[in-house]
C-alpha angles and dihedrals in degrees: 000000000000107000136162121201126208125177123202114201124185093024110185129164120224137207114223097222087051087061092029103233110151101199083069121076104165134039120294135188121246122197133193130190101016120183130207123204109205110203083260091063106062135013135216107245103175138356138169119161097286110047137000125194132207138193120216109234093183109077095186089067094031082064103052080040099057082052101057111103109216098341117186114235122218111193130180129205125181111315094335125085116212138181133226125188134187134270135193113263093236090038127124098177113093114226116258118245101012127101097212130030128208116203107246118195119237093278090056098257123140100255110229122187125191085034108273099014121116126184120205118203126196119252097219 
């Protein structure tokens, strides 16, 4: 399975007027500290059709990952491009428009256990 992982922290959607840019008339999404995980910094440890998990080889992003509050996934597989949110670690609710959720601990980190391992869950 050929898949590239980005993760987008501290989402927020902007108005144009709000920031003042003329060529822009509608809402558009803003994203910081973006991080990109090339196939060498991270590996696929398991997967069936309902869940895969990785573990993160590189320690400089593990770190600024294990820092983002609620960040939005983005994972592409193949040809196709899903998303994955979080979800509290002692909830039974599934998040709502994602394909895939992440457990996040009480403060909104992506739990990891053992430490830089995720797993991703599908959503239906």
């Amino acid at each position: 399975m050929k898949v590239v992982i980005i993760i987008l922290s501290s989402c927020f959607i902007c108005k144009a007027q709000e920031i003042r840019i003329k060529e822009f008339k509608d809402t558009f999404v803003v994203f910081n500290d973006t991080l990109y995980l090339n196939k060498e910094d991270f590996k696929i440890v398991f997967e069936n059709e309902k869940c895969f998990n990785i573990l993160i080889t590189s320690s400089e992003k593990l770190n600024k990952i294990l820092v983002m509050k609620e960040p939005i996934v983005s994972i592409s597989i193949g040809r196709n491009l899903y998303s994955a949110k979080g979800n509290g670690i002692f909830s039974s609710k599934i998040p709502v428009d994602c394909d895939y959720f992440y457990p996040i601990n009480e403060k909104g980190n992506i739990f990891s256990v053992p430490r830089g391992r995720f797993n991703f869950r599908k959503c239906k």
